[in-house]
C-alpha positions in Angstrom: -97.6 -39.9 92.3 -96.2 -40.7 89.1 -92.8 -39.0 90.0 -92.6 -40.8 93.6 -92.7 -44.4 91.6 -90.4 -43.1 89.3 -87.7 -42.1 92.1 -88.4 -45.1 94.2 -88.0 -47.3 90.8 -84.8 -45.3 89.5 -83.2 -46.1 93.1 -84.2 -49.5 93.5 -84.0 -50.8 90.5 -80.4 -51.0 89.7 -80.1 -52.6 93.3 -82.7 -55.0 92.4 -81.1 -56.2 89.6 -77.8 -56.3 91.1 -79.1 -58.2 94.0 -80.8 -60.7 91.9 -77.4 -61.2 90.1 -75.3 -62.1 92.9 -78.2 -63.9 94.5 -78.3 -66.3 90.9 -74.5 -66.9 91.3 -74.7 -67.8 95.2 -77.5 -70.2 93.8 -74.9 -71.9 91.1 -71.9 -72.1 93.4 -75.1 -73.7 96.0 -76.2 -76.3 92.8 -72.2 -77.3 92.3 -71.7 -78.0 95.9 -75.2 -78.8 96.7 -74.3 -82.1 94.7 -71.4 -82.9 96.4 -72.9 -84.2 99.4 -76.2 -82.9 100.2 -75.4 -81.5 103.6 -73.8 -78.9 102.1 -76.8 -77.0 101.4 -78.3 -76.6 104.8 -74.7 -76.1 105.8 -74.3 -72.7 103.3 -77.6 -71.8 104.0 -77.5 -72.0 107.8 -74.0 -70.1 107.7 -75.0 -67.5 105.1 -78.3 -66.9 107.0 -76.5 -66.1 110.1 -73.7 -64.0 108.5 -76.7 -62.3 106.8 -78.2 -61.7 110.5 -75.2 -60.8 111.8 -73.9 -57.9 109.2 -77.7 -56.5 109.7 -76.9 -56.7 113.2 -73.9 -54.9 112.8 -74.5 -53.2 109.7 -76.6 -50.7 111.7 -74.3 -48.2 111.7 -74.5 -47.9 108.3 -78.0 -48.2 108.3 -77.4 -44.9 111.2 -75.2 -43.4 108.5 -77.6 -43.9 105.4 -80.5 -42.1 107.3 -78.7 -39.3 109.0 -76.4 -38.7 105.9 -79.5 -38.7 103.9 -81.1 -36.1 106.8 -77.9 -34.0 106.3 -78.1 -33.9 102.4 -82.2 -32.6 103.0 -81.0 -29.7 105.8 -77.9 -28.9 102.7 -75.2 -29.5 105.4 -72.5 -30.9 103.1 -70.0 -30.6 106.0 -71.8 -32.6 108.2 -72.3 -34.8 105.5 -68.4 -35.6 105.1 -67.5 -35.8 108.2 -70.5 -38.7 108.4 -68.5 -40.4 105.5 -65.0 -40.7 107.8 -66.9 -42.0 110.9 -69.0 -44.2 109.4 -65.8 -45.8 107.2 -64.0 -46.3 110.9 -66.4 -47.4 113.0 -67.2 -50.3 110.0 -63.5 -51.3 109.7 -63.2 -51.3 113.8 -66.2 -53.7 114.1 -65.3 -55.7 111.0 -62.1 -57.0 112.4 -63.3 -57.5 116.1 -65.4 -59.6 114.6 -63.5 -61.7 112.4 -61.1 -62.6 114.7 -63.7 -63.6 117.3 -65.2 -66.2 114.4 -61.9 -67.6 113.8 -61.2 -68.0 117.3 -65.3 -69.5 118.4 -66.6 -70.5 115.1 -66.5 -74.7 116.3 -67.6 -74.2 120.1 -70.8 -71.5 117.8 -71.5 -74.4 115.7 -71.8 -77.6 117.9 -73.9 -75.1 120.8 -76.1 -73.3 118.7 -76.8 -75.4 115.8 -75.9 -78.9 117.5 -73.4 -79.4 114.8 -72.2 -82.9 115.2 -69.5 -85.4 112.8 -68.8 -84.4 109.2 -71.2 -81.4 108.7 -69.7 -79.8 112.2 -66.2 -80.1 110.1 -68.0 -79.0 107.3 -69.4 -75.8 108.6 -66.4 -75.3 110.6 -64.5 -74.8 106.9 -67.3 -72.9 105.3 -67.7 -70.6 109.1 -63.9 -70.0 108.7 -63.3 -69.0 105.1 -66.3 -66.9 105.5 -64.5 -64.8 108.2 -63.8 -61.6 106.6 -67.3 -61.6 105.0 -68.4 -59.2 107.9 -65.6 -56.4 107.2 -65.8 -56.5 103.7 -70.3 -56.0 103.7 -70.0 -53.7 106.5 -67.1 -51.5 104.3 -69.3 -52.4 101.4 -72.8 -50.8 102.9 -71.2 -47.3 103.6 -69.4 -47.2 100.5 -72.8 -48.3 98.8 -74.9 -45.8 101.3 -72.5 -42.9 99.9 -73.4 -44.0 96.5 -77.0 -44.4 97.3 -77.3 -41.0 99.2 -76.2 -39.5 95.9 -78.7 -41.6 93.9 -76.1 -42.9 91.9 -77.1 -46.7 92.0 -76.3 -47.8 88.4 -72.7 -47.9 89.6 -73.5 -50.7 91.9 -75.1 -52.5 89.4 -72.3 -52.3 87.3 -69.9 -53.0 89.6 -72.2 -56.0 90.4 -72.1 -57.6 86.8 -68.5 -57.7 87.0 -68.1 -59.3 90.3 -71.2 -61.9 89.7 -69.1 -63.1 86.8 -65.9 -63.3 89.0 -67.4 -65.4 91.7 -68.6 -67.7 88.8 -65.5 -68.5 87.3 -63.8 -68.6 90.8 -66.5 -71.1 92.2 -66.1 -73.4 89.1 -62.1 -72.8 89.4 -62.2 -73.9 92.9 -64.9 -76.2 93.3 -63.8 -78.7 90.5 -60.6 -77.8 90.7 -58.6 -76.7 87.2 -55.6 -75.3 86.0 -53.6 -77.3 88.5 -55.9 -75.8 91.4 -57.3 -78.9 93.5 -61.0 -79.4 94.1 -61.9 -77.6 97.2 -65.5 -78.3 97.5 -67.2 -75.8 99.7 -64.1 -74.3 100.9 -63.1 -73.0 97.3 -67.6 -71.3 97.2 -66.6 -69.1 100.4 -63.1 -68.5 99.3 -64.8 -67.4 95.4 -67.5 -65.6 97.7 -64.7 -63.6 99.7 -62.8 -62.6 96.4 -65.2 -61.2 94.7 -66.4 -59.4 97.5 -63.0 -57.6 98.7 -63.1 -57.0 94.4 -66.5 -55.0 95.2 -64.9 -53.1 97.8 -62.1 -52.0 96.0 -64.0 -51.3 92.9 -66.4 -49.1 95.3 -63.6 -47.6 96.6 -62.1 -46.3 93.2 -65.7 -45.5 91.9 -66.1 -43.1 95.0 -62.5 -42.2 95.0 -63.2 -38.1 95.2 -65.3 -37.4 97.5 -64.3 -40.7 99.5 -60.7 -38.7 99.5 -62.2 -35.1 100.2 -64.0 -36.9 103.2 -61.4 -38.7 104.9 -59.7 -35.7 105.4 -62.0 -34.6 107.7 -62.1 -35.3 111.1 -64.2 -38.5 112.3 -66.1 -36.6 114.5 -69.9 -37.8 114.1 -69.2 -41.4 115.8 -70.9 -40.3 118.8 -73.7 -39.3 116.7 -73.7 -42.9 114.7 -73.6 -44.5 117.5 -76.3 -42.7 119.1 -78.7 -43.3 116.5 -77.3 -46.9 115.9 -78.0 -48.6 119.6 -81.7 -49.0 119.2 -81.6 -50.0 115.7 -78.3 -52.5 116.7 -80.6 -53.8 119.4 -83.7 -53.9 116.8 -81.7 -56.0 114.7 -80.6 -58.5 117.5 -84.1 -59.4 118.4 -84.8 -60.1 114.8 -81.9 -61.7 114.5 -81.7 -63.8 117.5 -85.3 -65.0 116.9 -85.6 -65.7 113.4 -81.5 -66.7 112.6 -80.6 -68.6 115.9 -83.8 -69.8 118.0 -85.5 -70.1 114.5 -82.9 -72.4 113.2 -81.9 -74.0 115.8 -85.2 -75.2 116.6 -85.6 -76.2 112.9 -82.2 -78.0 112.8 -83.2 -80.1 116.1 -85.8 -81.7 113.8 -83.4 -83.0 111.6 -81.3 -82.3 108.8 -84.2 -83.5 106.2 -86.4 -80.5 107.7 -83.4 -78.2 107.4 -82.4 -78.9 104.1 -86.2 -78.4 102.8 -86.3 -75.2 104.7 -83.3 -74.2 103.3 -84.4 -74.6 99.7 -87.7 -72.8 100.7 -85.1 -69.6 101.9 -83.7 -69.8 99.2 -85.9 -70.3 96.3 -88.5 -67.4 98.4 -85.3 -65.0 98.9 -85.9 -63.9 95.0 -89.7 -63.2 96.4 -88.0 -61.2 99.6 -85.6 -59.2 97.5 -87.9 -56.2 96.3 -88.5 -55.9 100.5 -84.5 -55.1 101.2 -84.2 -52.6 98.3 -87.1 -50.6 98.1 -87.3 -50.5 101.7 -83.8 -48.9 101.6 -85.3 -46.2 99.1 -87.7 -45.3 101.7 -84.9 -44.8 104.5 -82.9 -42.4 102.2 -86.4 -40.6 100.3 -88.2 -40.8 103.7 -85.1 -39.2 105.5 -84.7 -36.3 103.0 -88.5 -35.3 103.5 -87.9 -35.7 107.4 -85.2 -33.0 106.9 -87.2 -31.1 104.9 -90.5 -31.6 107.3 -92.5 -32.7 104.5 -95.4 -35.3 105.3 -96.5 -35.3 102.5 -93.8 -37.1 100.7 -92.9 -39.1 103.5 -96.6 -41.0 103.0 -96.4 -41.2 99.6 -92.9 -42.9 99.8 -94.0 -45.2 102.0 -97.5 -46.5 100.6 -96.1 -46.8 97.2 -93.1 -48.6 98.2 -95.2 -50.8 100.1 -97.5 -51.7 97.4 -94.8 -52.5 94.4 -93.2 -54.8 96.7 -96.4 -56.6 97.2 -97.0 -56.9 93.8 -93.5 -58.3 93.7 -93.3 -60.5 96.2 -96.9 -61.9 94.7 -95.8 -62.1 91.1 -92.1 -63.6 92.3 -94.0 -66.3 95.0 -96.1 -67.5 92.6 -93.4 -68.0 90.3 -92.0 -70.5 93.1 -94.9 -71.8 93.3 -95.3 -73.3 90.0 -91.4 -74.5 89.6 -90.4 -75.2 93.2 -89.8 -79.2 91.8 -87.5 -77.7 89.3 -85.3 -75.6 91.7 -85.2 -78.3 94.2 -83.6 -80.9 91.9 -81.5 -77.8 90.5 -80.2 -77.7 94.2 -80.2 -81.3 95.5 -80.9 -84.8 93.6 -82.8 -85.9 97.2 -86.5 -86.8 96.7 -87.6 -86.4 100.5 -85.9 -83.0 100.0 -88.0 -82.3 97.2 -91.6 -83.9 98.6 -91.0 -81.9 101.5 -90.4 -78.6 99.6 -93.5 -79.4 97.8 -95.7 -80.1 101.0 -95.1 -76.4 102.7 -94.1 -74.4 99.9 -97.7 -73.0 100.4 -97.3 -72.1 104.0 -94.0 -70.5 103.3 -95.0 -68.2 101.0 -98.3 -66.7 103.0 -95.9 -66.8 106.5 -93.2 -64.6 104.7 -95.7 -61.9 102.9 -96.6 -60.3 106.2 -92.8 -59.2 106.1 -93.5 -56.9 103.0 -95.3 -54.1 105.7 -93.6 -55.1 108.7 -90.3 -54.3 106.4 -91.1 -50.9 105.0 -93.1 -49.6 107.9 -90.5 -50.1 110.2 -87.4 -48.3 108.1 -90.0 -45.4 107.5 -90.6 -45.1 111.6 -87.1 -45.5 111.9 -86.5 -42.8 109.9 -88.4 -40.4 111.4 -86.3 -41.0 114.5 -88.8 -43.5 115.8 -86.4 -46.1 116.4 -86.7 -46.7 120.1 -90.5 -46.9 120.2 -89.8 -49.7 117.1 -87.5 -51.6 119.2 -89.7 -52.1 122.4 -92.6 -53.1 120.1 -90.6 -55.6 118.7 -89.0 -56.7 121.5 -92.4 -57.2 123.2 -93.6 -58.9 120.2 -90.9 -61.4 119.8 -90.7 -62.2 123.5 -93.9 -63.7 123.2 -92.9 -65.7 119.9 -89.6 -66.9 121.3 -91.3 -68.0 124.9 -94.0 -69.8 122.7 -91.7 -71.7 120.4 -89.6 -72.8 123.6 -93.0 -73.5 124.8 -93.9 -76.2 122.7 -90.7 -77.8 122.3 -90.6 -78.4 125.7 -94.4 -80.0 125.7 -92.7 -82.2 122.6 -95.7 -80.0 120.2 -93.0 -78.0 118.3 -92.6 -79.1 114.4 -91.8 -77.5 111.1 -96.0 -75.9 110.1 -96.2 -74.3 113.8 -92.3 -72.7 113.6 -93.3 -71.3 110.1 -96.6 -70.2 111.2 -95.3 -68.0 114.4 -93.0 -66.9 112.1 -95.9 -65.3 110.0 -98.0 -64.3 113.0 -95.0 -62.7 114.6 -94.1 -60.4 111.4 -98.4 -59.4 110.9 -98.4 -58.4 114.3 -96.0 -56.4 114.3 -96.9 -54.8 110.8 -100.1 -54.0 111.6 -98.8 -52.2 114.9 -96.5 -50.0 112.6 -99.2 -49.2 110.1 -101.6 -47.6 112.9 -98.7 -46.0 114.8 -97.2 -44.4 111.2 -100.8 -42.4 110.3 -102.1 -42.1 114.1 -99.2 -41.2 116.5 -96.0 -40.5 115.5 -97.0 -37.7 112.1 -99.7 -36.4 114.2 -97.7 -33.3 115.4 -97.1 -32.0 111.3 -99.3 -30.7 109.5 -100.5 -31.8 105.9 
């Protein structure tokens, strides 16, 4: 036991902290433009969250890559493992740039649809959406490069590499966003163009980090595409549904209430990300531990990975929510000087926090069934729970009954469902053919 929380802490860790560092500085650059005008905090927040959704949409195939390089590494293929590197690099740059251009050519028509967009903060967003454009390339380069790193169990390097660009993006948001040296304010234009900077320094940072075996592997032929993509279309599809349902129709419902609501959901997001964070990271430990036991058929390990990841992140999330709890007044005025804002952040900050904490099994439970190449069974579950959520939520809009308690409660109810579903289907059905 001791040595499983030992490996999960030694991976996650480092990632944690790094996380938690470039999280702070998003926060900052937020606080500096956040004051500006205070529609640029739902405006960041609504076009981080779905850049966020869409690079887990697409970041699936690194996500492919991660578990079968990790399955590879258990079997000792180190060949197969290579030639993983060079088709997971391509298929991420080939999906990176279809993408950006298609923001820079729909982002306003996106914005005024989905989110109903309208006047100054459609012109605002439009900026932000804009600049922003590369963001997809550079995360989805950024997640294999980190993946090979993380396969290797070498995650002190990210958190290095971390440090150094968190303290970039600071000095570039303050550079840009007040304008010195001669540089001219550029608001919330100069946050996603410190944001991009930083990031493309990560990449090539990453790059030079993994330089020999990134070198040995692009020599080889990109041959396991058909692989990646095989094992990426039910988890790309996995991550639409989530996406699509708590991203857009999630959002969009929110932002039809009005811009007050959105901006106090916002700061709930954000403050409750810190809370979320343990989720992403040690949830990514299970996908590569769980993965190397899958190769090596051990059960054994696979359980213990799991349940132990699953309970430090509750503790976690617990210890970080709580935290919230008790100084959400002070983050909201660090974010915006708006008192409605702040009362309504104060009236659900309650709610938020028990409607998120069902994501702490659903989370885990789900990259460990994924992992044991349970992917498609995942997806239909999910797509039959969210169905039902999204049919309710247009549901009561339509009967006029929709507001911001009852979006953030099927928002709980959707992620405990589903949780619990993964729990029983984890010990009864899909181990049941190993043996102990």
């Amino acid at each position: 036991m001791k040595k499983i929380i030992s490996n999960l802490n030694k991976f996650a860790l480092p990632l944690l902290s790094a996380n938690l560092l470039q999280l702070l500085i998003g926060q900052l650059a937020l606080s500096l433009v956040g004051r500006l005008a205070v529609e640029n905090v739902p405006v960041i927040n609504t076009i981080e969250g779905l850049l966020y959704s869409i690079v887990g949409i697409l970041g699936v195939f690194s996500l492919a890559f991660n578990m079968l390089s990790s399955k590879a590494l258990g079997e000792k293929n180190r060949e197969s493992f290579e030639h993983l590197i060079a088709s997971a690099l391509l298929v991420s740059v080939f999906v990176g740039v279809i993408f950006m251009a298609v923001t820079l050519i729909g982002a306003n028509f996106f914005l005024h649809s989905i989110y109903h967009f309208e006047g100054k903060i459609l012109e605002t967003a439009r900026v932000y959406l804009n600049t922003m454009s590369p963001y997809v390339l550079l995360m989805l380069i950024s997640f294999t490069l980190t993946n090979l790193i993380k396969v290797e169990k070498k995650t002190n390097y990210i958190l290095y590499v971390s440090f150094a660009a968190a303290f970039l993006q600071v000095f570039l948001s303050y550079l840009f966003i007040n304008g010195l040296f001669g540089i001219p304010k550029l608001g919330i234009f100069g946050a996603a163009l410190a944001t991009i900077l930083s990031l493309l320094f990560t990449v090539c940072f990453y790059c030079y980090l993994s330089r020999d075996l990134l070198l040995k592997s692009l020599k080889q032929a990109p041959n396991e595409i058909q692989n990646i993509l095989k094992k990426s279309i039910p988890l790309f599809f996995q991550e639409i549904l989530e996406g699509i349902l708590f991203i857009v129709i999630f959002e969009a419902f929110i932002s039809r209430i009005g811009v007050l609501i959105l901006a106090s959901y916002s700061i709930l997001m954000q403050g409750l990300s810190y809370a979320k964070m343990p989720i992403a990271v040690y949830s990514n430990a299970v996908t590569v531990y769980a993965s190397e036991a899958y190769g090596e058929r051990n059960l054994k390990k696979v359980r213990q990975y799991t349940v132990w990841s699953s309970v430090i992140i509750a503790i976690l999330y617990i210890v970080c929510a709580s935290l919230f709890y008790f100084f959400n007044q002070s983050y909201t005025y660090f974010l915006t000087e708006d008192e409605l804002v702040a009362e309504n952040v104060k009236k659900y900050v309650v709610l938020a926090i028990m409607m998120i904490f069902p994501t702490v099994i659903y989370e885990n439970f789900k990259y460990a069934l994924q992992s044991l190449e349970k992917e498609r069974l995942v997806l239909g579950l999910t797509g039959s729970v969210n169905v039902i959520a999204i049919g309710l939520m247009v549901l009561l809009f339509k009967l006029k009954c929709l507001n911001f308690t009852i979006l953030l409660s099927i928002y709980g109810m959707n992620y405990f469902i589903l949780g619990v579903i993964f729990v029983f289907i984890f010990y009864r059905s899909s181990l049941r053919q190993w043996k102990d």
